[in-house]
Gaussian input, Z-matrix of N, CA and C with variables (Angstrom, degrees):
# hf/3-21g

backbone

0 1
 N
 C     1     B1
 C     2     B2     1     A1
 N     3     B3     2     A2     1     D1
 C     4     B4     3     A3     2     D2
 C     5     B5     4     A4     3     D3
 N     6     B6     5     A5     4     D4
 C     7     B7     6     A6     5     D5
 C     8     B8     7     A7     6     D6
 N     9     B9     8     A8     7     D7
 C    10    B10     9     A9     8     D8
 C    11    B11    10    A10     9     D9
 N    12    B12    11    A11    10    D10
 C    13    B13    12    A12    11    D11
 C    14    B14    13    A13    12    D12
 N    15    B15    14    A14    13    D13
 C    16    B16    15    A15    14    D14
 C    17    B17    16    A16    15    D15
 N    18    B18    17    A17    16    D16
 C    19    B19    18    A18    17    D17
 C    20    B20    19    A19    18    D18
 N    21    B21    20    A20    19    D19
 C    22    B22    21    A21    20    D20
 C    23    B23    22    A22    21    D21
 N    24    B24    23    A23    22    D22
 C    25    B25    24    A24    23    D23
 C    26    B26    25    A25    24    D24
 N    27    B27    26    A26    25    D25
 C    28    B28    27    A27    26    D26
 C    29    B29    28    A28    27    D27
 N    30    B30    29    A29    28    D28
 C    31    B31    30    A30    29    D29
 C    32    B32    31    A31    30    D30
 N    33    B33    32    A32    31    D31
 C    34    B34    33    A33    32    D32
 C    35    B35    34    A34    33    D33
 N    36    B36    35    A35    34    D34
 C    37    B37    36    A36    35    D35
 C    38    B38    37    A37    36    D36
 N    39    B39    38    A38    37    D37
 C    40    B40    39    A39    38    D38
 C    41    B41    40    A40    39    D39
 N    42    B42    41    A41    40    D40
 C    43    B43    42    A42    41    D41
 C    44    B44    43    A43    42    D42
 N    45    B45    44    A44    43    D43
 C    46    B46    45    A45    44    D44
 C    47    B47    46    A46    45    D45
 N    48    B48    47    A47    46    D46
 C    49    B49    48    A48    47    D47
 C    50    B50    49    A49    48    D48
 N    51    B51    50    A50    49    D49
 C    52    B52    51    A51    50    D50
 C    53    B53    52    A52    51    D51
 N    54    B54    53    A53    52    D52
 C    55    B55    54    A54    53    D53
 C    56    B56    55    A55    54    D54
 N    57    B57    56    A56    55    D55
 C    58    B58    57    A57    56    D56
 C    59    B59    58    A58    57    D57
 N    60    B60    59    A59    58    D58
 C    61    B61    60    A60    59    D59
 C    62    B62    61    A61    60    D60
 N    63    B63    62    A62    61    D61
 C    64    B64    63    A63    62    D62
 C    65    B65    64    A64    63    D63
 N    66    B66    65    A65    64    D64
 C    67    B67    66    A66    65    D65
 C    68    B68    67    A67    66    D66
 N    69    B69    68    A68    67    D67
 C    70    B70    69    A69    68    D68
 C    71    B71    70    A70    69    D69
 N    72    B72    71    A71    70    D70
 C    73    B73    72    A72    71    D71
 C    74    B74    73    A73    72    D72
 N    75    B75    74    A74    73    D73
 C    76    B76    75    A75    74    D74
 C    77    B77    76    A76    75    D75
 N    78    B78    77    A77    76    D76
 C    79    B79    78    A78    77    D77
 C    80    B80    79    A79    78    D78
 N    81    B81    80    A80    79    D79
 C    82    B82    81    A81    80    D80
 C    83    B83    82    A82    81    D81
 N    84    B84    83    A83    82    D82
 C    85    B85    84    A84    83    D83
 C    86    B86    85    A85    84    D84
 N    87    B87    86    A86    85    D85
 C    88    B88    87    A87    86    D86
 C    89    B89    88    A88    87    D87
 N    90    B90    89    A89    88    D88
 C    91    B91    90    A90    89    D89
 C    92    B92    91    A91    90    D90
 N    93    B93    92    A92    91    D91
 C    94    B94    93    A93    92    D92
 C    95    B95    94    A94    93    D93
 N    96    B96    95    A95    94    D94
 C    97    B97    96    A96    95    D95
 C    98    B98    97    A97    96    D96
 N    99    B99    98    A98    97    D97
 C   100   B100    99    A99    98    D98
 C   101   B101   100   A100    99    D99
 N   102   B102   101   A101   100   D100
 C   103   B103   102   A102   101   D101
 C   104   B104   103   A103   102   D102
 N   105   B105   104   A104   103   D103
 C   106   B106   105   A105   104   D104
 C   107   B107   106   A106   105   D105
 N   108   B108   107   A107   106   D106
 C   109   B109   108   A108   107   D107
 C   110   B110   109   A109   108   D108
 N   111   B111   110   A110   109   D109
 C   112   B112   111   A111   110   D110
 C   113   B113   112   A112   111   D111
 N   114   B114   113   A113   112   D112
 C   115   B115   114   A114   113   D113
 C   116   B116   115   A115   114   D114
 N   117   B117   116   A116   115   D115
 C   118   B118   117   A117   116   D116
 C   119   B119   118   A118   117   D117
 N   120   B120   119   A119   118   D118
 C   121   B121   120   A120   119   D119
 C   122   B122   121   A121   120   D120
 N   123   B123   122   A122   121   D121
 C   124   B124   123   A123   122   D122
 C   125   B125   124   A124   123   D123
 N   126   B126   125   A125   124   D124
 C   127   B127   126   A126   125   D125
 C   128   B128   127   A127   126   D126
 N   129   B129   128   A128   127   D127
 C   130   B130   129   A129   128   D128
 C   131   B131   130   A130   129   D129
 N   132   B132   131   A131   130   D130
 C   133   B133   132   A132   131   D131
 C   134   B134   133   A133   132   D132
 N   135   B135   134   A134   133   D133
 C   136   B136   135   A135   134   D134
 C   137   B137   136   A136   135   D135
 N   138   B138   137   A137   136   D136
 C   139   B139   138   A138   137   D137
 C   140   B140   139   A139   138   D138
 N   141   B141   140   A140   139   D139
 C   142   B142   141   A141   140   D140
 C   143   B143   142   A142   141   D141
 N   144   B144   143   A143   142   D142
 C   145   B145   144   A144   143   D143
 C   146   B146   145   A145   144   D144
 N   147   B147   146   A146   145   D145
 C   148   B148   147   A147   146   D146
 C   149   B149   148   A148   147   D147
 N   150   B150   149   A149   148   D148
 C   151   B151   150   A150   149   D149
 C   152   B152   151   A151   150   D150
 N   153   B153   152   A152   151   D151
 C   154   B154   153   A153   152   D152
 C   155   B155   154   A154   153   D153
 N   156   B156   155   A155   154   D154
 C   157   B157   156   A156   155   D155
 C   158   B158   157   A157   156   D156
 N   159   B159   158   A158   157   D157
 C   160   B160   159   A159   158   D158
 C   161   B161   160   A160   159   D159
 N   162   B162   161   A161   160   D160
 C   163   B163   162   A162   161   D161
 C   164   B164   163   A163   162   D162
 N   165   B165   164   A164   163   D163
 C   166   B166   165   A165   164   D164
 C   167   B167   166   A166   165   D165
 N   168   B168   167   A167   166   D166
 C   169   B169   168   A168   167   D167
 C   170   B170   169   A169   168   D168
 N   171   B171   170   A170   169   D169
 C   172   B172   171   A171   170   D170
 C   173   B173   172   A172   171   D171
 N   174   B174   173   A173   172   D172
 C   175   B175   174   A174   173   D173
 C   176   B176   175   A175   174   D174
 N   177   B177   176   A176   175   D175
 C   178   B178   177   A177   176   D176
 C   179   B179   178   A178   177   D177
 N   180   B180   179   A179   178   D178
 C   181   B181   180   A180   179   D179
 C   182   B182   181   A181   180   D180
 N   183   B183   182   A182   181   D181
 C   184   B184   183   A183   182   D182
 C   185   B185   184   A184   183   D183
 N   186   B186   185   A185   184   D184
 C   187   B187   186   A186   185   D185
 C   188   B188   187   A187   186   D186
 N   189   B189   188   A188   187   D187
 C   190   B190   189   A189   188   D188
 C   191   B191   190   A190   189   D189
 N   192   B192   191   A191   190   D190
 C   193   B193   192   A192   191   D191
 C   194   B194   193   A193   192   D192
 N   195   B195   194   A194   193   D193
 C   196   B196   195   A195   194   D194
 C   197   B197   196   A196   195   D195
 N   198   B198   197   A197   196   D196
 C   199   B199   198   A198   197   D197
 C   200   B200   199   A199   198   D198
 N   201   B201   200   A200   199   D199
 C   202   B202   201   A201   200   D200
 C   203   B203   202   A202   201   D201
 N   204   B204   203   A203   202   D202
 C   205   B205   204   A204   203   D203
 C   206   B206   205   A205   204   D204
 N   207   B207   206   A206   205   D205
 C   208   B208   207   A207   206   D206
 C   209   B209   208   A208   207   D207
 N   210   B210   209   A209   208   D208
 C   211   B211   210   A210   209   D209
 C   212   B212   211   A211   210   D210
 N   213   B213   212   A212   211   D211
 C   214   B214   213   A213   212   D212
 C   215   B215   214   A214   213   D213
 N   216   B216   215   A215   214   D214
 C   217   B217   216   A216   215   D215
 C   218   B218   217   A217   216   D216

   B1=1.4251
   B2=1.5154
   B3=1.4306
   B4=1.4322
   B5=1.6443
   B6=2.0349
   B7=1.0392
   B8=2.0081
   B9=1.3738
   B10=1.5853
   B11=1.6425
   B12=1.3565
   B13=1.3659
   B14=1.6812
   B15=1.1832
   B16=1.7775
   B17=1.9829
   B18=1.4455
   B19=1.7109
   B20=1.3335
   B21=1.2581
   B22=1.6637
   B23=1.9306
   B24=1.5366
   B25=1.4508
   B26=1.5147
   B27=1.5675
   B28=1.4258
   B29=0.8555
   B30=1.3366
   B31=1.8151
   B32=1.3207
   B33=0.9699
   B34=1.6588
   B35=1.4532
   B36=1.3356
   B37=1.5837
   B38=1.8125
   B39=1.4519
   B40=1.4919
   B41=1.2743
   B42=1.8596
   B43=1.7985
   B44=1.8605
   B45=0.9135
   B46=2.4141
   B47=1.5608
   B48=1.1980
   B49=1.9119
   B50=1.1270
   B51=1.6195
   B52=1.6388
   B53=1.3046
   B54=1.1097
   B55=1.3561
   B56=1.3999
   B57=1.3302
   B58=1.4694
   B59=1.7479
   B60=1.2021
   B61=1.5637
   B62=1.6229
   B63=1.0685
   B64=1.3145
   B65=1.6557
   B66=1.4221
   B67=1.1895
   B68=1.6339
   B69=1.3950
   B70=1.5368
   B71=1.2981
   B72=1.4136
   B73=1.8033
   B74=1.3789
   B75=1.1114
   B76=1.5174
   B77=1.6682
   B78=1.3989
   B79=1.6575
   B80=1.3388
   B81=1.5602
   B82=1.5558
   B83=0.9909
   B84=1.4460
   B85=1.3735
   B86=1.8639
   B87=1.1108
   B88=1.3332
   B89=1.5935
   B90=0.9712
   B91=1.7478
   B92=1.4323
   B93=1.4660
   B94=1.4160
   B95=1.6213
   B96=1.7865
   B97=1.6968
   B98=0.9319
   B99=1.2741
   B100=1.2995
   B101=1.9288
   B102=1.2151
   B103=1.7524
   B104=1.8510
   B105=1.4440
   B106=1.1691
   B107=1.6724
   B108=0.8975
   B109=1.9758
   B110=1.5827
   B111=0.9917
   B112=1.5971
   B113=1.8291
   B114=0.8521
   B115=1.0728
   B116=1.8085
   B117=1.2268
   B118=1.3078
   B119=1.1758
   B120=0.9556
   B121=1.6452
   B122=1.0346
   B123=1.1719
   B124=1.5130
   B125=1.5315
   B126=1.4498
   B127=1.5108
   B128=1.6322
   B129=1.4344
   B130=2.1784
   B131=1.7087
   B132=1.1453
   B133=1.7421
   B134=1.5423
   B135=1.2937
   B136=1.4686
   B137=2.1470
   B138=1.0234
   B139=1.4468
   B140=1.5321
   B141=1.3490
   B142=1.8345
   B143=1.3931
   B144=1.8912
   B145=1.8048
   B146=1.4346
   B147=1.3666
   B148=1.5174
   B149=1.5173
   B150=2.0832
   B151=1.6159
   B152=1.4587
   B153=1.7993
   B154=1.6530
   B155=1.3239
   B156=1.8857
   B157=1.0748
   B158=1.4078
   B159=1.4850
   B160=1.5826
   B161=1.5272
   B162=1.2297
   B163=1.7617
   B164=1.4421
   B165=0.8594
   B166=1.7886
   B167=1.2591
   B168=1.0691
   B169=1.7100
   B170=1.7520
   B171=1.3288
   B172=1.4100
   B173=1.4922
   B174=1.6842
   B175=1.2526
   B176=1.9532
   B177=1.4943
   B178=1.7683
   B179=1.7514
   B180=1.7157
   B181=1.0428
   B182=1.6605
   B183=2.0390
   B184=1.9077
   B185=1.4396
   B186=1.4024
   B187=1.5374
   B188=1.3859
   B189=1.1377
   B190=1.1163
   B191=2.1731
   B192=1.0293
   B193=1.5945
   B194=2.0580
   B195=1.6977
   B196=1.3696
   B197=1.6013
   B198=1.5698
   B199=1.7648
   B200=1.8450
   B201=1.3284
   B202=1.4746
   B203=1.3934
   B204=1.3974
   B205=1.3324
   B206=1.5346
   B207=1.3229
   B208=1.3640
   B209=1.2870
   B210=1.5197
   B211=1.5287
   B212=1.6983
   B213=1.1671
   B214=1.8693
   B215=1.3867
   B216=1.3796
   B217=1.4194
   B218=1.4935
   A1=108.30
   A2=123.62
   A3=109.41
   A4=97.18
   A5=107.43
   A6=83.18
   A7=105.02
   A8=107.26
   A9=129.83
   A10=101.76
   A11=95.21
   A12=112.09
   A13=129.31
   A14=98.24
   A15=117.83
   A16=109.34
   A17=88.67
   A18=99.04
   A19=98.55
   A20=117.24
   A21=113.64
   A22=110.96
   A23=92.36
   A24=95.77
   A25=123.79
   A26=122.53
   A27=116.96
   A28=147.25
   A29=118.31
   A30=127.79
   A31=140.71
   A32=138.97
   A33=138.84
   A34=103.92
   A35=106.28
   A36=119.78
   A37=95.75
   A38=111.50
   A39=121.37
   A40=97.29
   A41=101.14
   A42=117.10
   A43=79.39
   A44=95.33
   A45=124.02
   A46=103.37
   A47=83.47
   A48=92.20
   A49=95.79
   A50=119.30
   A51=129.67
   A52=124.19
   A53=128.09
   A54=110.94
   A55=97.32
   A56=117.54
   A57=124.15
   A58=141.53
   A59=125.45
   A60=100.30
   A61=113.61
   A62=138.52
   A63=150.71
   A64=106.01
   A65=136.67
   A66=124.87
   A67=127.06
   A68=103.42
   A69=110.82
   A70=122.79
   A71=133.34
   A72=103.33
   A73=98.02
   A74=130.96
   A75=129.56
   A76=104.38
   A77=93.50
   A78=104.75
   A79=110.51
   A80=124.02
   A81=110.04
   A82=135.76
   A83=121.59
   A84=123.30
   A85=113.15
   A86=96.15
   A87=102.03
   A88=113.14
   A89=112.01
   A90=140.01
   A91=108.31
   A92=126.82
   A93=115.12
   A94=87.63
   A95=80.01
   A96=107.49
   A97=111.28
   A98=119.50
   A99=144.19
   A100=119.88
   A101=100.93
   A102=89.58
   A103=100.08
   A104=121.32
   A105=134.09
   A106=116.08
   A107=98.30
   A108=126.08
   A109=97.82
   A110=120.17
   A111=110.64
   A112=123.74
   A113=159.19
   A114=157.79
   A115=94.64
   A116=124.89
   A117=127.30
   A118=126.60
   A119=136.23
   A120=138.66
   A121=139.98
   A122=137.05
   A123=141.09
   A124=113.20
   A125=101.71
   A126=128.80
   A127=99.55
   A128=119.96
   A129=112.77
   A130=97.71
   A131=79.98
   A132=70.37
   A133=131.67
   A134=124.85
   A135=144.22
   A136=111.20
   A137=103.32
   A138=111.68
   A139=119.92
   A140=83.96
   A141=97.18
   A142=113.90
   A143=117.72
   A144=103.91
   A145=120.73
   A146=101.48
   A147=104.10
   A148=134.40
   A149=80.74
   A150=96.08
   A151=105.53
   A152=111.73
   A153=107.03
   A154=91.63
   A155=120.97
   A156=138.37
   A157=93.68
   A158=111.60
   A159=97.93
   A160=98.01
   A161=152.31
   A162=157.37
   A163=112.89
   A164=107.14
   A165=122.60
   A166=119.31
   A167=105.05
   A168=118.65
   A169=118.30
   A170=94.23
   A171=109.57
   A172=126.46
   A173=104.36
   A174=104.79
   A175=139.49
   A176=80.49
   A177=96.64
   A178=94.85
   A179=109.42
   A180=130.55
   A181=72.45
   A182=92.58
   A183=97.82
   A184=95.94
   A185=120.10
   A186=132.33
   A187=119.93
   A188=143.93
   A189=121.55
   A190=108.01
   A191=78.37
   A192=103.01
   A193=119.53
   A194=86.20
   A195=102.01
   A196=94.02
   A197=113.05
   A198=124.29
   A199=90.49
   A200=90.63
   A201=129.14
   A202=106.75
   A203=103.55
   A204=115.18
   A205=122.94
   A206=109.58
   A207=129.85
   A208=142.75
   A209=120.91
   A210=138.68
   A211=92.15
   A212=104.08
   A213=109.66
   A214=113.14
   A215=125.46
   A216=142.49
   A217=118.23
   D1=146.14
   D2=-174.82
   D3=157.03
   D4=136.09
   D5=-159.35
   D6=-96.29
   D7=133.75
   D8=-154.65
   D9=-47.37
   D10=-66.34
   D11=179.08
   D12=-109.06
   D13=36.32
   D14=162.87
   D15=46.91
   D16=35.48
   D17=-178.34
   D18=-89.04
   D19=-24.36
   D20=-175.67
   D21=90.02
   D22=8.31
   D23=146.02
   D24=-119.24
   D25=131.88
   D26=170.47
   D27=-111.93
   D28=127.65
   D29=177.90
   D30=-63.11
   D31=-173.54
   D32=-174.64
   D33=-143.47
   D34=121.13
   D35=174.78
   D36=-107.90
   D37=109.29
   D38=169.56
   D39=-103.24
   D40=131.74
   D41=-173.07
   D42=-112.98
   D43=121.00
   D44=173.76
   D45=-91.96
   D46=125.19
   D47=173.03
   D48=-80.12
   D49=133.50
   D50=-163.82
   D51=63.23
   D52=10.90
   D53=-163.51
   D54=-160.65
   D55=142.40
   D56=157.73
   D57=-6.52
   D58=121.07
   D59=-165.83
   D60=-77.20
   D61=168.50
   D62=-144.29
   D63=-132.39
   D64=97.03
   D65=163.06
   D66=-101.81
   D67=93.94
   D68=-178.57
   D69=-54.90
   D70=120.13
   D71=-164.32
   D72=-122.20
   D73=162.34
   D74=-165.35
   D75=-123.60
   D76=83.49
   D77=169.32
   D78=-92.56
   D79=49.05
   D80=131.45
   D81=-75.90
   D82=143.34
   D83=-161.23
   D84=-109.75
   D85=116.13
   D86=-169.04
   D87=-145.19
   D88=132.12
   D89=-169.05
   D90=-79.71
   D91=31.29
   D92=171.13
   D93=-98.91
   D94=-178.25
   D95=171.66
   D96=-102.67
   D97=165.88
   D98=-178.06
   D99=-136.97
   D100=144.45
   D101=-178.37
   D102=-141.92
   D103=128.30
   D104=-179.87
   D105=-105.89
   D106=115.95
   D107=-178.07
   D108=-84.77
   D109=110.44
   D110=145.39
   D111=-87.80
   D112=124.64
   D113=-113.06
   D114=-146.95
   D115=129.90
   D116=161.69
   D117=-135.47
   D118=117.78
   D119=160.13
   D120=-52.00
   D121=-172.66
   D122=169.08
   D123=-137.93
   D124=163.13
   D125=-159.05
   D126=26.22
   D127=-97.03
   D128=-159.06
   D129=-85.83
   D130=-43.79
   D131=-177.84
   D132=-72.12
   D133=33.02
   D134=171.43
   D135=-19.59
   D136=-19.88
   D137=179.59
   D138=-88.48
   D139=-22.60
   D140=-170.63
   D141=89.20
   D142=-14.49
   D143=-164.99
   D144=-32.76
   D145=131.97
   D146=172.00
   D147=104.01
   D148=5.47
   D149=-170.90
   D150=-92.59
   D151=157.91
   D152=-167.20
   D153=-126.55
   D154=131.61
   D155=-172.41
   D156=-104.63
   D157=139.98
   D158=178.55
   D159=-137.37
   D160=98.00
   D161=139.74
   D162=-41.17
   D163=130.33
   D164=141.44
   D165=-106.87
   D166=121.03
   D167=169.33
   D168=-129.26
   D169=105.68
   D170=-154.93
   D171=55.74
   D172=-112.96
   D173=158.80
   D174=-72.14
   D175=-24.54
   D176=-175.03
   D177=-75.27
   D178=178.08
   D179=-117.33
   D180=163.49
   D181=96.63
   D182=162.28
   D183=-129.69
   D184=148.42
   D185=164.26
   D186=-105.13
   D187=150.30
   D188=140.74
   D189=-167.08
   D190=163.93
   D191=-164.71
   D192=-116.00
   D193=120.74
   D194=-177.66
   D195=-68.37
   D196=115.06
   D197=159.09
   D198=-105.19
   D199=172.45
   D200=172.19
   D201=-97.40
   D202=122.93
   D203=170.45
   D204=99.38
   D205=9.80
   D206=147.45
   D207=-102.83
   D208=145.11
   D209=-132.24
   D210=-86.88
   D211=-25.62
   D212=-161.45
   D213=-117.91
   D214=126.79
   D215=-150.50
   D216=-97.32

């Protein structure tokens, strides 16, 4: 999952035992925003893994966390 082309919508690449891989792409079209964090670290950890972004937007309450090994930033 990951978004392909950095539109801030994301797709699904399914890898098929025997068979060809599968990229589902999610062309709904929808008029929100989107906002991209790049995240950097210091001295070994240059990636940031492990860093926690935290938003408020209005009432909500979003988290989320730089892992390794994902397509989306």
């Amino acid at each position: 999952m990951g978004d392909f082309w950095n539109n801030g919508q994301r797709s699904v690449l399914v890898a098929n035992v025997n068979a060809k891989p599968v990229l589902l792409i999610n062309s709904v079209v929808s008029h929100n925003h989107w906002v991209e964090l790049r995240t950097i670290g210091t001295k070994s950890n240059r990636d940031a893994i492990g860093a926690k972004i935290m938003v408020q937007a209005g009432k909500r309450a979003l988290v989320g966390e730089v892992r390794n090994g994902s397509s989306s930033r």
